[in-house]
C-alpha positions as CSV (number, residue, x, y, z in Angstrom):
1,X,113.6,71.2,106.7
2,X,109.5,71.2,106.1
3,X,108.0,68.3,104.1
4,X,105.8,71.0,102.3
5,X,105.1,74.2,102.0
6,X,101.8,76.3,102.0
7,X,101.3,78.3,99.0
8,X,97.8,79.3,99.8
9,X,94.5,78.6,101.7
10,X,91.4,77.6,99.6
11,X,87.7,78.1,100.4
12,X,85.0,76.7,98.8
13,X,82.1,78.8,97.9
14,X,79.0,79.7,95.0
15,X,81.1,83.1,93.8
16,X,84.5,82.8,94.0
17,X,84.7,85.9,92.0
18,X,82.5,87.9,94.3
19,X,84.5,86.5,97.9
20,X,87.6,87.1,96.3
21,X,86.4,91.0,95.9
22,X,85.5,91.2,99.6
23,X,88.6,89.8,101.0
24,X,90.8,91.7,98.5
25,X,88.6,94.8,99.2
26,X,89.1,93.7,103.2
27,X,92.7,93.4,103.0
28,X,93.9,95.7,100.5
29,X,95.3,92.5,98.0
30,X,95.3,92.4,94.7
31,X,92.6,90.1,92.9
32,X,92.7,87.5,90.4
33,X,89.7,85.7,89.0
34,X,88.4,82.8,86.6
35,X,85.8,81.0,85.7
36,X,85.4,78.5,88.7
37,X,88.8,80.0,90.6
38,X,89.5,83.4,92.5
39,X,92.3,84.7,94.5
40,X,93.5,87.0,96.5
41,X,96.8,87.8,97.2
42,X,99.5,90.4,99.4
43,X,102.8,91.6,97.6
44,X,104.8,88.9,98.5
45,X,103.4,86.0,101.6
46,X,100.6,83.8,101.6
47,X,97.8,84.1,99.2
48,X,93.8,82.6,99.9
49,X,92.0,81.1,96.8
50,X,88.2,80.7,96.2
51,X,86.9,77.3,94.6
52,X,83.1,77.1,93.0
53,X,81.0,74.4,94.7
54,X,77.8,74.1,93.1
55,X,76.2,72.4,95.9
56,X,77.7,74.6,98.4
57,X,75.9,74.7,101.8
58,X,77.2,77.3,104.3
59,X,78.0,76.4,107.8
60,X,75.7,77.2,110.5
61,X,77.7,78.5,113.6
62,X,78.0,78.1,116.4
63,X,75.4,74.9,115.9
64,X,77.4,72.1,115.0
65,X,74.0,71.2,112.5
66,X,76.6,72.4,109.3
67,X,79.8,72.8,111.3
68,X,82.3,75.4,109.9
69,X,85.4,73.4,108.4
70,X,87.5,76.1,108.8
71,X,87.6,80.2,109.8
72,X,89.9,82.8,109.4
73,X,90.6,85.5,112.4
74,X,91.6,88.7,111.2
75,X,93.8,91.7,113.4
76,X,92.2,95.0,113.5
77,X,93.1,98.4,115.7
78,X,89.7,99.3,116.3
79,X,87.1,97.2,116.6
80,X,84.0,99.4,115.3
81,X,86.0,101.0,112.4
82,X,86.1,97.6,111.4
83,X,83.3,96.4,112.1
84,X,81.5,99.5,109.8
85,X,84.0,98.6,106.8
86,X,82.9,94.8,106.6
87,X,79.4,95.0,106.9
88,X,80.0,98.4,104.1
89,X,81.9,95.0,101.8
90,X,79.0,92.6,102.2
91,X,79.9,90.9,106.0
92,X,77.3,90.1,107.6
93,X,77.5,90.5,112.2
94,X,76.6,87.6,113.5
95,X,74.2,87.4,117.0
96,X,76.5,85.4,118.7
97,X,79.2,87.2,120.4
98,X,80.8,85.0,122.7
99,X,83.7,87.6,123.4
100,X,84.6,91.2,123.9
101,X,87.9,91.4,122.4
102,X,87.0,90.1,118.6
103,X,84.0,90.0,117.1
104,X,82.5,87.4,114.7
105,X,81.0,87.7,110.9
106,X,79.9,85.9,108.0
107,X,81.3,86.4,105.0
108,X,79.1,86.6,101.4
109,X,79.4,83.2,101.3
110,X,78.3,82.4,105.1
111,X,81.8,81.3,106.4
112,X,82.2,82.7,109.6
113,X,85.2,85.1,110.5
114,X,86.7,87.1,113.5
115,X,88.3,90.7,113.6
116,X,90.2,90.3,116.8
117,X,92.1,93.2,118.2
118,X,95.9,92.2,119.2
């Protein structure tokens, strides 16, 4: 039996409103927003919230001057399809691309992600 459970992954950031768009945009889940607080959630299964910071600083990767605190990687079919639909949401490619078989990004917000292929 777990101690805990995980209801839900949360990332700090300026907008929460405006990450939670491009992840629920991303991923096709539905969007809830406040104030200070965002979300985005599937039908039923883990949700990821967005929490204001007002001093938020992004992380600078792959430098370790800001390290990134966390990342999320993200399964695509195709690559370049994906790729096209991100940056089309606000992602930005990053110029480091240490592999051939995922490919990293910066959210709005600067946080760095992957779209991997399987």
């Amino acid at each position: 039996m777990p101690i805990a459970r995980l209801p839900l992954i949360a990332i700090d950031c300026p907008d929460p409103g405006a990450l939670a768009r491009f992840y629920g945009a991303m991923l096709d889940w539905k969007i809830e927003e406040s104030a200070d607080r965002a979300s985005v959630c599937p039908e039923d299964g883990q949700c990821i919230a967005f929490h204001r910071l007002a001093d938020y600083t992004p992380p600078t990767w792959p430098t370790q001057e800001r390290p990134k605190q966390m990342h999320l990687d993200m399964l695509v079919d195709d690559l370049d399809a994906a790729e096209a639909a991100v940056i089309d949401l606000g992602a930005t490619k990053h110029p480091d691309q240490p592999g051939t078989s995922y490919r990293v990004f910066l959210d709005p917000a600067g946080h760095p992600f992957c779209l991997c292929l399987e």
